[in-house]
PyMOL Python script that loads the backbone (N, CA, C, O; Angstrom):
from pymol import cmd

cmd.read_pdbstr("""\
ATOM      1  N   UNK A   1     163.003  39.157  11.623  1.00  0.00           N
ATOM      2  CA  UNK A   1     163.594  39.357  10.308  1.00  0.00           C
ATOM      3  C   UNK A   1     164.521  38.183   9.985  1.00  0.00           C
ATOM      4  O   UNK A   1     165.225  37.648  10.841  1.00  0.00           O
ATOM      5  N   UNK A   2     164.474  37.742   8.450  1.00  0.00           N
ATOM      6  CA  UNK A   2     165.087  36.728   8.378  1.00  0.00           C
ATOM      7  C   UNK A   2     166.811  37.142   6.513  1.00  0.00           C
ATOM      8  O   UNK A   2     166.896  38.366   6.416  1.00  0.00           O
ATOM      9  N   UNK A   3     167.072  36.956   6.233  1.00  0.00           N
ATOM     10  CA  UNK A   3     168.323  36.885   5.891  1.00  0.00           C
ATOM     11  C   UNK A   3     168.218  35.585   4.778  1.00  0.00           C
ATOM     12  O   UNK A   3     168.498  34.414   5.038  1.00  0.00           O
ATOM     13  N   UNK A   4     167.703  36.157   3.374  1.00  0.00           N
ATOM     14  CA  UNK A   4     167.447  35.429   2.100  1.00  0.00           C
ATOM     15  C   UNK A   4     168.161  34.713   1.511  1.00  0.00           C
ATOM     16  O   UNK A   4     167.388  33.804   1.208  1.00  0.00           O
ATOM     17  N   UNK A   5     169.451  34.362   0.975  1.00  0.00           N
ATOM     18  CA  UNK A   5     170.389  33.675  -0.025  1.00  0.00           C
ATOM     19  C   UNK A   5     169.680  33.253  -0.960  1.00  0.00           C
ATOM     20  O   UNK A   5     169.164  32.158  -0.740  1.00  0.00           O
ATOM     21  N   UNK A   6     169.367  33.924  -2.349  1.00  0.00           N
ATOM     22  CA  UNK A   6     168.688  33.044  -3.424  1.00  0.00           C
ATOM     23  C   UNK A   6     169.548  32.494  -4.692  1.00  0.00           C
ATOM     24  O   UNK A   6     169.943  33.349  -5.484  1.00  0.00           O
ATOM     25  N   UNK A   7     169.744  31.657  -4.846  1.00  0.00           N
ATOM     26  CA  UNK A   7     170.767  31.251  -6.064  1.00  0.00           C
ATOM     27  C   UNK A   7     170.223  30.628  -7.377  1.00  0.00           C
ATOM     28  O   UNK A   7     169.704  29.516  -7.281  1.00  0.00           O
ATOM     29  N   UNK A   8     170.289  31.238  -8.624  1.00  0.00           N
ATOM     30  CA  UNK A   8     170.098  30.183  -9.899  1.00  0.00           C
ATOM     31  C   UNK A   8     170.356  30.580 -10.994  1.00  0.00           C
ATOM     32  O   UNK A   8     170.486  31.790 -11.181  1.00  0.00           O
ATOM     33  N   UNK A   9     170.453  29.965 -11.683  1.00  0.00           N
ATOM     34  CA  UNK A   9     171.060  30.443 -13.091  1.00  0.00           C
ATOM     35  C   UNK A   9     169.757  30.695 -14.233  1.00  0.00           C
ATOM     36  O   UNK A   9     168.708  30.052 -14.270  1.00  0.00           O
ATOM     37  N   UNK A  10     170.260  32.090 -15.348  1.00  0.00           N
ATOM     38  CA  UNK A  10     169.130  32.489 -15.788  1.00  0.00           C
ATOM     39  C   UNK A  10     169.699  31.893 -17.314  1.00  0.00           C
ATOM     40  O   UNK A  10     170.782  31.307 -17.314  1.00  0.00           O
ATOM     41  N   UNK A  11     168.991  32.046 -18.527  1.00  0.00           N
ATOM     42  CA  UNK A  11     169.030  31.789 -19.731  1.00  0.00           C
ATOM     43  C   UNK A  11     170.004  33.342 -20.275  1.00  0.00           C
ATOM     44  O   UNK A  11     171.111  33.342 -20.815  1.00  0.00           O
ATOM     45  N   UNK A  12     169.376  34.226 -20.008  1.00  0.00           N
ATOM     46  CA  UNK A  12     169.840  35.892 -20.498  1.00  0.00           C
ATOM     47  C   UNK A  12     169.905  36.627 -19.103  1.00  0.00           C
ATOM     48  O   UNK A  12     168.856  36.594 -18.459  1.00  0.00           O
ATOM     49  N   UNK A  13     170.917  37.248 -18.570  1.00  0.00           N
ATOM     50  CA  UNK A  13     170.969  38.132 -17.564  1.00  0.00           C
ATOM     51  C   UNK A  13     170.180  39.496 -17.743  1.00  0.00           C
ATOM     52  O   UNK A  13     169.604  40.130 -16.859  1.00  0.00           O
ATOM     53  N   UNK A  14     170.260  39.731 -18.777  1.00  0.00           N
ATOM     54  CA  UNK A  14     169.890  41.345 -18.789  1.00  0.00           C
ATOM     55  C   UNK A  14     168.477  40.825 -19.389  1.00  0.00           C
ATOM     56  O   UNK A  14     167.598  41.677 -19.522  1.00  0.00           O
ATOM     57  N   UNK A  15     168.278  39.877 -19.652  1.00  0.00           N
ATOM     58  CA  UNK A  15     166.460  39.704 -19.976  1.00  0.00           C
ATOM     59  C   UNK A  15     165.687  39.400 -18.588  1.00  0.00           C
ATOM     60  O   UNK A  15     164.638  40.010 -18.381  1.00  0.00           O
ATOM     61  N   UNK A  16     166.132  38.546 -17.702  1.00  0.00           N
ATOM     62  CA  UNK A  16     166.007  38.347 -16.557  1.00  0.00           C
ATOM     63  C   UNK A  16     165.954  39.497 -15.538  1.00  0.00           C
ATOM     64  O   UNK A  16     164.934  39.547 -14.851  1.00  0.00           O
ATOM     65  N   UNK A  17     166.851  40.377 -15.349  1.00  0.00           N
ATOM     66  CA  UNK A  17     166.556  41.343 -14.679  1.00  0.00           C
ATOM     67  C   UNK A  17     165.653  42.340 -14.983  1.00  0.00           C
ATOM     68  O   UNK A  17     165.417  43.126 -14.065  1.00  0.00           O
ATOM     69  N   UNK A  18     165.043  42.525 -16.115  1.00  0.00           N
ATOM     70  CA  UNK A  18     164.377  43.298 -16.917  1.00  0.00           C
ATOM     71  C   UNK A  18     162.390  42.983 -15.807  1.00  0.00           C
ATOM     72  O   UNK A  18     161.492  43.676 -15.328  1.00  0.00           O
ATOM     73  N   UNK A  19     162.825  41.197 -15.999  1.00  0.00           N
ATOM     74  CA  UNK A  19     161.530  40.930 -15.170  1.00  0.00           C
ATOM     75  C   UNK A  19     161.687  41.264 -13.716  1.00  0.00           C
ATOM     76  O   UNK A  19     160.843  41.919 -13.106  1.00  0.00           O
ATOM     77  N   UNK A  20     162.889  40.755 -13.125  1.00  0.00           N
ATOM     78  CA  UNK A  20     163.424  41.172 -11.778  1.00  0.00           C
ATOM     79  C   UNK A  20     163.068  42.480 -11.290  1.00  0.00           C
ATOM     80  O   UNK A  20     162.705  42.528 -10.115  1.00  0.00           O
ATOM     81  N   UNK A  21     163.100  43.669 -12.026  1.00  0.00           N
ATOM     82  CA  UNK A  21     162.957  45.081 -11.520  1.00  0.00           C
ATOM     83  C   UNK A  21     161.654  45.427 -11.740  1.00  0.00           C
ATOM     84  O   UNK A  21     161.103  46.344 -11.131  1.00  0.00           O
ATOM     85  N   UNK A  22     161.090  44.703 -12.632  1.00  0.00           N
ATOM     86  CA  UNK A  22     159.426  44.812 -13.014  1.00  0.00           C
ATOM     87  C   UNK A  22     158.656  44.291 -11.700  1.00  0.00           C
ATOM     88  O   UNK A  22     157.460  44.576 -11.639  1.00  0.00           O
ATOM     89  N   UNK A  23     159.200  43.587 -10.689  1.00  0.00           N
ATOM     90  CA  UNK A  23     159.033  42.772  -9.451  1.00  0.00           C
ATOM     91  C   UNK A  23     158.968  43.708  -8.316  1.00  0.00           C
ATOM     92  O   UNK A  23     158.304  43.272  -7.376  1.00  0.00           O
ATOM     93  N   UNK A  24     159.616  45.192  -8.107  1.00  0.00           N
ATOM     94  CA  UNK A  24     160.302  45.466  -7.279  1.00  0.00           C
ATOM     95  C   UNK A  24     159.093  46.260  -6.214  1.00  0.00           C
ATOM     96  O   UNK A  24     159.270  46.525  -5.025  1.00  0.00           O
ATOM     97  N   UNK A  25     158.005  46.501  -6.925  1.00  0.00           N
ATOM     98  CA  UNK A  25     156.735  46.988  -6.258  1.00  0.00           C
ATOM     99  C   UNK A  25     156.177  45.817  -5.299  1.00  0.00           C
ATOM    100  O   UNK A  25     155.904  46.081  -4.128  1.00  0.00           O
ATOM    101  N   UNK A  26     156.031  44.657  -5.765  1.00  0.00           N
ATOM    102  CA  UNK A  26     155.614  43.351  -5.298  1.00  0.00           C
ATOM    103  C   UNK A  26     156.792  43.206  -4.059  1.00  0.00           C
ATOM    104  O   UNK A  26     156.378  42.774  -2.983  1.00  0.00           O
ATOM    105  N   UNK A  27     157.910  43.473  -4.149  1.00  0.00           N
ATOM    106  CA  UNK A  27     158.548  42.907  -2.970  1.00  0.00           C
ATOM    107  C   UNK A  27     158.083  43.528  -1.819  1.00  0.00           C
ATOM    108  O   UNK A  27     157.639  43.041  -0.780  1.00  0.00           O
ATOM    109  N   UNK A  28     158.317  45.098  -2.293  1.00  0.00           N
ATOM    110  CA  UNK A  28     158.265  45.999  -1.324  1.00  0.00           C
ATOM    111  C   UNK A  28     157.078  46.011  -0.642  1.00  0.00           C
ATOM    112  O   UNK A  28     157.083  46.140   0.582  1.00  0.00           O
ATOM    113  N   UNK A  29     155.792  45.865  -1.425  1.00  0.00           N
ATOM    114  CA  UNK A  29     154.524  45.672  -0.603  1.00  0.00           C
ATOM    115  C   UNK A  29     154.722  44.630   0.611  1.00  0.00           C
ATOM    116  O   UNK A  29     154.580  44.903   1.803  1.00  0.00           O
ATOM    117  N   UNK A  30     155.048  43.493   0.115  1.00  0.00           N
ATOM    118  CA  UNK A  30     155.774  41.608   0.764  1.00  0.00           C
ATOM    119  C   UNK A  30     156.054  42.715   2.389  1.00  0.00           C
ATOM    120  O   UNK A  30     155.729  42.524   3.560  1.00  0.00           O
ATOM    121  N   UNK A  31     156.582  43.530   1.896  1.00  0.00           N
ATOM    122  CA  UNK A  31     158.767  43.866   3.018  1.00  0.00           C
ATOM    123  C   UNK A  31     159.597  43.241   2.973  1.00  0.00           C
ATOM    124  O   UNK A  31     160.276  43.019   3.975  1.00  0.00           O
ATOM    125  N   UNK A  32     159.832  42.773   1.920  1.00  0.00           N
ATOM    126  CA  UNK A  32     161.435  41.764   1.027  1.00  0.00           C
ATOM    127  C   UNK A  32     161.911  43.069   0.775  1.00  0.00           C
ATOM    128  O   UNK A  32     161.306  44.069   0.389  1.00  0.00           O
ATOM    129  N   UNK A  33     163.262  42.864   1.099  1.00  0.00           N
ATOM    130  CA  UNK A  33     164.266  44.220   0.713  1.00  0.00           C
ATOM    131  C   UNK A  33     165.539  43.881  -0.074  1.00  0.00           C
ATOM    132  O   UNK A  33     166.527  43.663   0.627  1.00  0.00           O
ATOM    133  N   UNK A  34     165.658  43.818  -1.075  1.00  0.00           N
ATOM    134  CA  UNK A  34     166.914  43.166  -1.691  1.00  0.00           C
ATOM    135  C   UNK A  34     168.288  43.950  -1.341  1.00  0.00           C
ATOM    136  O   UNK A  34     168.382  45.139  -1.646  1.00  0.00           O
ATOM    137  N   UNK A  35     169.095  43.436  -0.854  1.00  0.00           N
ATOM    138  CA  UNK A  35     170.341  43.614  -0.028  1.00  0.00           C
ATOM    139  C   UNK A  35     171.441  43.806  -1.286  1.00  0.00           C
ATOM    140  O   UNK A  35     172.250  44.734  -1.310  1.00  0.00           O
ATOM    141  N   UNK A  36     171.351  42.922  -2.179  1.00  0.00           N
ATOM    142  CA  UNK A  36     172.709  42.781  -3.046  1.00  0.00           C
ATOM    143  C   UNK A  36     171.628  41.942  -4.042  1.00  0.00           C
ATOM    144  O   UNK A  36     170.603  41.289  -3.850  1.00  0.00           O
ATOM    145  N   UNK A  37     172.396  42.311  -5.149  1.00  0.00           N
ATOM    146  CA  UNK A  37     172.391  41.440  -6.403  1.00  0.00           C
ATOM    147  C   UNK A  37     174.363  41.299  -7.190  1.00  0.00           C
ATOM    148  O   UNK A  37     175.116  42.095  -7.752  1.00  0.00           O
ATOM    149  N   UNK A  38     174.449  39.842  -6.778  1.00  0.00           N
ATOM    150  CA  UNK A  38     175.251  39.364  -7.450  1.00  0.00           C
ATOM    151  C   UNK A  38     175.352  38.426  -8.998  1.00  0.00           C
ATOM    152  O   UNK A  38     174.296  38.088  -9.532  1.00  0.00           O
ATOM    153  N   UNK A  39     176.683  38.060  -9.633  1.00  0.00           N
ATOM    154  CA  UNK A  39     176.858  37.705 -11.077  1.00  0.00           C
ATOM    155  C   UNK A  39     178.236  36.907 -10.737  1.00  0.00           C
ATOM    156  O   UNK A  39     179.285  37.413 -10.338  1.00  0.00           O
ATOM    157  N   UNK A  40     177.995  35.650 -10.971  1.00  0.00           N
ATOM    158  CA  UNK A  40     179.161  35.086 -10.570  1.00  0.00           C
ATOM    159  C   UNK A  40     180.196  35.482 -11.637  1.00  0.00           C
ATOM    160  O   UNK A  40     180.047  35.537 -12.857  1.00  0.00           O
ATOM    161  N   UNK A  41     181.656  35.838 -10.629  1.00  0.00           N
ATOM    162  CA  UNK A  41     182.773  35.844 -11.819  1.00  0.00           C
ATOM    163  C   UNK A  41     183.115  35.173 -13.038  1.00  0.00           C
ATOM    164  O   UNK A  41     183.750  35.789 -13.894  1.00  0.00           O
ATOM    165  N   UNK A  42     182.649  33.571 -13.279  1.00  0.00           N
ATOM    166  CA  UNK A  42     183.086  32.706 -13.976  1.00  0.00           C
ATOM    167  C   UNK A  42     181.341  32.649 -15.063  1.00  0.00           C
ATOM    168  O   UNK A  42     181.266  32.455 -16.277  1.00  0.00           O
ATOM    169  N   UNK A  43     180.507  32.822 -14.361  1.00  0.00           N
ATOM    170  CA  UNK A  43     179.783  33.132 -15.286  1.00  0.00           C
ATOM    171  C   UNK A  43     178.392  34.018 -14.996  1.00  0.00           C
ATOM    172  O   UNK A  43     177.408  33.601 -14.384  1.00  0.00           O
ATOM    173  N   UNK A  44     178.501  34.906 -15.392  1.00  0.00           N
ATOM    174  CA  UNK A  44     176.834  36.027 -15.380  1.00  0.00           C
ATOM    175  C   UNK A  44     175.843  36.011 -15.580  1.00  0.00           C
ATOM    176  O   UNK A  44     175.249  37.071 -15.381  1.00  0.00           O
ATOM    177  N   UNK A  45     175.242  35.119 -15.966  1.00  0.00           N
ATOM    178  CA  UNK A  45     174.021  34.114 -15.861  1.00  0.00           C
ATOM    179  C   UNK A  45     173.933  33.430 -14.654  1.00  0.00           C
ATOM    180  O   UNK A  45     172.729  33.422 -14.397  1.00  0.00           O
ATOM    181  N   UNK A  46     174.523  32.858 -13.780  1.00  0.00           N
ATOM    182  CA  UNK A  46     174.476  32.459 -12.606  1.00  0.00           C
ATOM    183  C   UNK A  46     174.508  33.927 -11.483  1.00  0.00           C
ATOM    184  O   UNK A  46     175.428  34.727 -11.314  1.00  0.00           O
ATOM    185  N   UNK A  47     173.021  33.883 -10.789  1.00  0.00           N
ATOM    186  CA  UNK A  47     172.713  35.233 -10.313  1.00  0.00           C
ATOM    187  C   UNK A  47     172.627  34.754  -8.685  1.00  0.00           C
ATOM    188  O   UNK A  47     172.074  33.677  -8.459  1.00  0.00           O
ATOM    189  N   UNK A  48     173.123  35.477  -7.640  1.00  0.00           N
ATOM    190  CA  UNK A  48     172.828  35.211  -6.745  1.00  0.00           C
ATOM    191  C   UNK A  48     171.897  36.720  -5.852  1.00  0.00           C
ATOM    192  O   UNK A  48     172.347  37.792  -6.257  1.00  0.00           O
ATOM    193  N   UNK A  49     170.878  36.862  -4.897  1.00  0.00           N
ATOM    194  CA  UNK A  49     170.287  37.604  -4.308  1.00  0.00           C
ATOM    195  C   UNK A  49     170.387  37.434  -3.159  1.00  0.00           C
ATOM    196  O   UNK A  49     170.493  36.241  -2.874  1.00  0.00           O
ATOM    197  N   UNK A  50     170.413  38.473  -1.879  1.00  0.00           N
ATOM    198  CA  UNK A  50     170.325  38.728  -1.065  1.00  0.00           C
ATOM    199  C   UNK A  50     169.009  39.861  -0.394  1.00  0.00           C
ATOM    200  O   UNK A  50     168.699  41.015  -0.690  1.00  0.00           O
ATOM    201  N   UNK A  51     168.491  38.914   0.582  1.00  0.00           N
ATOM    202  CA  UNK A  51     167.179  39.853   0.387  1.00  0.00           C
ATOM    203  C   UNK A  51     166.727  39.644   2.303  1.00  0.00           C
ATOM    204  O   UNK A  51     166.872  38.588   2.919  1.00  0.00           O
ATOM    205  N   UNK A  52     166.154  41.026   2.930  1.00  0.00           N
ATOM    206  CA  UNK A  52     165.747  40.608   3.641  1.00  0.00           C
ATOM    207  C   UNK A  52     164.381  40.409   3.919  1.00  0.00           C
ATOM    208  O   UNK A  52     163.895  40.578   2.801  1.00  0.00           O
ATOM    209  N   UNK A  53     163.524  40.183   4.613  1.00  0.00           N
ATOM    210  CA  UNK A  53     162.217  39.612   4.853  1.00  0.00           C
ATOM    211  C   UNK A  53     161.495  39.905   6.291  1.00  0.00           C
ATOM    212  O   UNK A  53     162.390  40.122   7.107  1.00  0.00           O
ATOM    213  N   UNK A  54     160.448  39.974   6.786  1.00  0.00           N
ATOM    214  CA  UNK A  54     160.226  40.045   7.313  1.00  0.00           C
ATOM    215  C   UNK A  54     159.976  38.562   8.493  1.00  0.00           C
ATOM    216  O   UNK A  54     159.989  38.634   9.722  1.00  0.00           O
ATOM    217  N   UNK A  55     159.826  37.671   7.898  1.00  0.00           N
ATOM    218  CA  UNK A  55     159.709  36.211   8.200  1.00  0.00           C
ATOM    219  C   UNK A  55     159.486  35.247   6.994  1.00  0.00           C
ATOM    220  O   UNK A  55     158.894  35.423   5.929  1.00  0.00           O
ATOM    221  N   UNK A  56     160.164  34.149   7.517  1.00  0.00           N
ATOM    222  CA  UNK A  56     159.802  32.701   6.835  1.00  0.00           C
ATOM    223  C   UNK A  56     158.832  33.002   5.997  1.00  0.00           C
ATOM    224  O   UNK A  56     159.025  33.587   4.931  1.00  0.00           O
ATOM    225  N   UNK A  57     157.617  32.589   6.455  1.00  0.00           N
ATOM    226  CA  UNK A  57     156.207  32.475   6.190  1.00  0.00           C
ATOM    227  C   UNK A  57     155.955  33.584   5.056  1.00  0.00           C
ATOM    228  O   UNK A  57     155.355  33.271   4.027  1.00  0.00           O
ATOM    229  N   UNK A  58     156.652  35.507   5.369  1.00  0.00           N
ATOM    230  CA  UNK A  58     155.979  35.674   4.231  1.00  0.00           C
ATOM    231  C   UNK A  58     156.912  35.902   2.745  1.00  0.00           C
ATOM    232  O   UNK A  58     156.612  36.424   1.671  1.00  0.00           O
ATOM    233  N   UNK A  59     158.449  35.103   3.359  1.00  0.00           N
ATOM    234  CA  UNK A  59     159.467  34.856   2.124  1.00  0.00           C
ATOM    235  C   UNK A  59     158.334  33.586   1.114  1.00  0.00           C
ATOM    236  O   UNK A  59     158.057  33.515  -0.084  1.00  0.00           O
ATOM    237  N   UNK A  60     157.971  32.818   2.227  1.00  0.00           N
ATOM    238  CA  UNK A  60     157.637  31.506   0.782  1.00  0.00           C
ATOM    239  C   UNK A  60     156.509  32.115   0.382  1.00  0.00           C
ATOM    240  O   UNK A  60     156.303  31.920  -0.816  1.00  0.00           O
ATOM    241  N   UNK A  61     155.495  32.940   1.046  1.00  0.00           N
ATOM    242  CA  UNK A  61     154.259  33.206   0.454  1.00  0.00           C
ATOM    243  C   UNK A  61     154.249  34.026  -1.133  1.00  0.00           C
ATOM    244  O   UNK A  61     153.626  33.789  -2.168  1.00  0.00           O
ATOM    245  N   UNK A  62     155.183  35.012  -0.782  1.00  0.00           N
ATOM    246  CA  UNK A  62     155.635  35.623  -2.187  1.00  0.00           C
ATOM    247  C   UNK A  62     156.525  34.858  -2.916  1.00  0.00           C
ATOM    248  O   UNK A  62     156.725  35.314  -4.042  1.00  0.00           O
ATOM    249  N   UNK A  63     157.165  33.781  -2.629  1.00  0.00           N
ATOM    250  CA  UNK A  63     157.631  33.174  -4.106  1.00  0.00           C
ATOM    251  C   UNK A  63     156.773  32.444  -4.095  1.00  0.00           C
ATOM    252  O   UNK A  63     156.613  32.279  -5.305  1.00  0.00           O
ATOM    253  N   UNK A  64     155.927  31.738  -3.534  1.00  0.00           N
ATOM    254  CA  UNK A  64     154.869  30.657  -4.236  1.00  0.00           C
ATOM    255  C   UNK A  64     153.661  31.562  -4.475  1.00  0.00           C
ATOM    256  O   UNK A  64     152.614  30.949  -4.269  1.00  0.00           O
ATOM    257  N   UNK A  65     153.480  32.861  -4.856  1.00  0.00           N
ATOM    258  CA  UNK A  65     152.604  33.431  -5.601  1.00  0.00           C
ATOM    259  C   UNK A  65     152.235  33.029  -7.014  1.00  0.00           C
ATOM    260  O   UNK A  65     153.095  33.171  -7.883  1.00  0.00           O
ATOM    261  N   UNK A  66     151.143  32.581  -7.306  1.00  0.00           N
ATOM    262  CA  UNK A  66     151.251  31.862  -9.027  1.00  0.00           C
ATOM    263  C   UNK A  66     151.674  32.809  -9.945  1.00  0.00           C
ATOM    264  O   UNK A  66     152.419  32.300 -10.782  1.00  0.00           O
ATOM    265  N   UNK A  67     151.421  34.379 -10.160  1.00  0.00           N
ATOM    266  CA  UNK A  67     151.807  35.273 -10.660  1.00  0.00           C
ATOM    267  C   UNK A  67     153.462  35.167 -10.696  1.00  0.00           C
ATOM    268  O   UNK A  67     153.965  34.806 -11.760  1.00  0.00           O
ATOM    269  N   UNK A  68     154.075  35.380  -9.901  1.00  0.00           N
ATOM    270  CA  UNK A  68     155.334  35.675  -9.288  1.00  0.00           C
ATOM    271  C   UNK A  68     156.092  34.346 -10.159  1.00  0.00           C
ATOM    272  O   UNK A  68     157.105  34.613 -10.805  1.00  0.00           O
ATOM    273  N   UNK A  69     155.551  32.880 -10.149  1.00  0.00           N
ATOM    274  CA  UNK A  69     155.891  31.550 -10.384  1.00  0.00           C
ATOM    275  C   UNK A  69     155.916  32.201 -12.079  1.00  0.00           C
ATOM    276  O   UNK A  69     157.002  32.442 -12.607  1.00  0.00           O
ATOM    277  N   UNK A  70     154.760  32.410 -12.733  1.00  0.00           N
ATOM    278  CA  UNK A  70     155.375  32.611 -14.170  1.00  0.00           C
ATOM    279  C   UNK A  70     156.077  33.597 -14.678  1.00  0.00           C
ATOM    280  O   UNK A  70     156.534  33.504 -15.818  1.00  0.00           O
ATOM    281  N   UNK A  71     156.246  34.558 -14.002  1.00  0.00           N
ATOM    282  CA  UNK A  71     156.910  35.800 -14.090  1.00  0.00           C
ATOM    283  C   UNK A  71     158.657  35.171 -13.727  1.00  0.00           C
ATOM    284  O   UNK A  71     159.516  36.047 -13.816  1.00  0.00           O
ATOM    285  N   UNK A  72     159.173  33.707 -13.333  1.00  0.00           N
ATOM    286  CA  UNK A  72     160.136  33.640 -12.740  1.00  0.00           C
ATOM    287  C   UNK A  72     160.422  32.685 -14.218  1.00  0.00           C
ATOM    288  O   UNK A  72     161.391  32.936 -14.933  1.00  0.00           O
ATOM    289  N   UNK A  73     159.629  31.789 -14.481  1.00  0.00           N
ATOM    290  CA  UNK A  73     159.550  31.174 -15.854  1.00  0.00           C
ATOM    291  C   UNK A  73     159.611  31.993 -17.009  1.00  0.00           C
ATOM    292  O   UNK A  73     160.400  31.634 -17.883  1.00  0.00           O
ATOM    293  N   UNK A  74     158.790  33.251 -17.236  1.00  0.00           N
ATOM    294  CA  UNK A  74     159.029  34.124 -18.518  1.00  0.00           C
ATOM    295  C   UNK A  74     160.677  34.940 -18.321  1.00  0.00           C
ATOM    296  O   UNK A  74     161.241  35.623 -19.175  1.00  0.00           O
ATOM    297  N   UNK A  75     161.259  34.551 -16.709  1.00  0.00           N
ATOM    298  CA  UNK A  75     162.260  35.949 -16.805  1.00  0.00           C
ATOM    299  C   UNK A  75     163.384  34.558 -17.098  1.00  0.00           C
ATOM    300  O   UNK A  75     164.506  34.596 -16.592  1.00  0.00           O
ATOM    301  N   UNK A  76     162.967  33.421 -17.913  1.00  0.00           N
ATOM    302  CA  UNK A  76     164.376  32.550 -17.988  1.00  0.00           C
ATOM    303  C   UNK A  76     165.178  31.930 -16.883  1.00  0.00           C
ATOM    304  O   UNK A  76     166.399  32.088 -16.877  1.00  0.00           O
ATOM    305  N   UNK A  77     164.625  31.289 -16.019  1.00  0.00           N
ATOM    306  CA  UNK A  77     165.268  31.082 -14.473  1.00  0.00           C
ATOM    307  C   UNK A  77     165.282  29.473 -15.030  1.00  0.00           C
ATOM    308  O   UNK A  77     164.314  28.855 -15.473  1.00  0.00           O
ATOM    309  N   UNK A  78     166.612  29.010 -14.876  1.00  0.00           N
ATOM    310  CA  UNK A  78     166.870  27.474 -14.856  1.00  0.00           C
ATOM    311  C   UNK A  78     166.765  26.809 -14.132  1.00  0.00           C
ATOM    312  O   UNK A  78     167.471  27.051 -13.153  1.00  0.00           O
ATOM    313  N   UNK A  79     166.136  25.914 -14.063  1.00  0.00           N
ATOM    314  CA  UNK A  79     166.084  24.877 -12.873  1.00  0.00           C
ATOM    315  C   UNK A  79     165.534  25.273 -11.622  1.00  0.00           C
ATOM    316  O   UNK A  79     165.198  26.452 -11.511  1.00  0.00           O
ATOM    317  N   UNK A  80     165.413  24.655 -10.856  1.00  0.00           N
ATOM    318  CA  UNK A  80     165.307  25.134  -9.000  1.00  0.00           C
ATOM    319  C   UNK A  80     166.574  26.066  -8.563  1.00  0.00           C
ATOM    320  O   UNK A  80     167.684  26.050  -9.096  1.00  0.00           O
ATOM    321  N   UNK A  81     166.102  26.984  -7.333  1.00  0.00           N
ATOM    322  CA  UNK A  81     166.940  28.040  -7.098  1.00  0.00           C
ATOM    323  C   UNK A  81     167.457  27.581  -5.356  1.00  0.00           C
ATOM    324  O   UNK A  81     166.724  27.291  -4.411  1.00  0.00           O
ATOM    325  N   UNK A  82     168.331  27.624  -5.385  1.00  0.00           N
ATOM    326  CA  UNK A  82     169.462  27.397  -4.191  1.00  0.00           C
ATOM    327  C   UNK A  82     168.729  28.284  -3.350  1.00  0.00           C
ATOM    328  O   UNK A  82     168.979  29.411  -3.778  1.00  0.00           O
ATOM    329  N   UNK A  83     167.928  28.369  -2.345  1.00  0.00           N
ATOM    330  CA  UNK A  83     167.715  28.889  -1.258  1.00  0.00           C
ATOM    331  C   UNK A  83     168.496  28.668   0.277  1.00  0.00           C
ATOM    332  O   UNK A  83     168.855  27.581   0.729  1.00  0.00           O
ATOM    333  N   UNK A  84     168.632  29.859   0.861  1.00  0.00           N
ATOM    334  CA  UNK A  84     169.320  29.709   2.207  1.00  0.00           C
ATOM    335  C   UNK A  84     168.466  30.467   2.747  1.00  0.00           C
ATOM    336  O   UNK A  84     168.059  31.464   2.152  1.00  0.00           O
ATOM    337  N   UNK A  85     167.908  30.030   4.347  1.00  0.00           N
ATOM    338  CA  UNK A  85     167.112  31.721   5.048  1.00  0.00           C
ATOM    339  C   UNK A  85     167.804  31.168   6.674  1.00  0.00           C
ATOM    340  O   UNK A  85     167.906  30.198   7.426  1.00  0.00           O
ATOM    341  N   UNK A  86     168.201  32.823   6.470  1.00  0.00           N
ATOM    342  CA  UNK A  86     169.117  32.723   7.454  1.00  0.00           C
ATOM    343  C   UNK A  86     168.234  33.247   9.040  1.00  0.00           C
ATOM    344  O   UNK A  86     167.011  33.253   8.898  1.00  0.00           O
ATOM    345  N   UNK A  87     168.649  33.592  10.217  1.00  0.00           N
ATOM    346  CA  UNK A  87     168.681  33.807  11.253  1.00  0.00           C
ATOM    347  C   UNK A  87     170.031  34.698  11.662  1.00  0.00           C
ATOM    348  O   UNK A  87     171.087  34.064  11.685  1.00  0.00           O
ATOM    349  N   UNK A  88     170.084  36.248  12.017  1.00  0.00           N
ATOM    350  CA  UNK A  88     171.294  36.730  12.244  1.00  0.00           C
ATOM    351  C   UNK A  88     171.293  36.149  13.900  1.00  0.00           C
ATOM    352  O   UNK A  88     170.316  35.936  14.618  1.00  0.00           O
ATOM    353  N   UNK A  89     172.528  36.007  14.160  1.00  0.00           N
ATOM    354  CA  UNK A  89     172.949  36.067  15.668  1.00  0.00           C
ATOM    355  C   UNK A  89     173.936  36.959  16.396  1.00  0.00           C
ATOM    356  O   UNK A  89     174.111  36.828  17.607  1.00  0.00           O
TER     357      UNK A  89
END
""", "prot")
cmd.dss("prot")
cmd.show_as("cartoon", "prot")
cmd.util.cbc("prot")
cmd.orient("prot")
């Protein structure tokens, strides 16, 4: 099991999550488990996730799903997203 950090800023928060929860069947099939959803204090459009996984391999497989890729584009996601994958010790 691996330990997600996803970071990026959206265009609309509440339009964005709208696609986000429309997602939540797709994770669960994956075994991505979302831990936390954060909103930075200074601004709420900047979203951070916490998610766990079963491994590496099948964290990138489900975000580089082509489906998943425009579904991340229609939900308003700016730019590239700050990834961390952790290892607990």
């Amino acid at each position: 099991m691996v330990t997600v950090i996803l970071q990026h800023e959206v265009k609309n928060f509440e339009e964005w999550k709208k696609v986000f929860d429309e997602d939540e069947k797709g994770r669960a099939e994956a075994g991505v488990q979302l831990m936390g959803l954060f909103t930075s204090v200074k601004n709420p459009n900047d979203v951070t996730m916490i998610f766990v996984a079963p491994g590496v391999e099948t964290f990138n497989e489900l975000m580089s799903d082509p489906q998943r890729q425009k579904d991340i584009e229609r939900a308003g996601v700016i730019g590239a997203p700050a990834v961390s994958i952790l290892n607990k010790v």
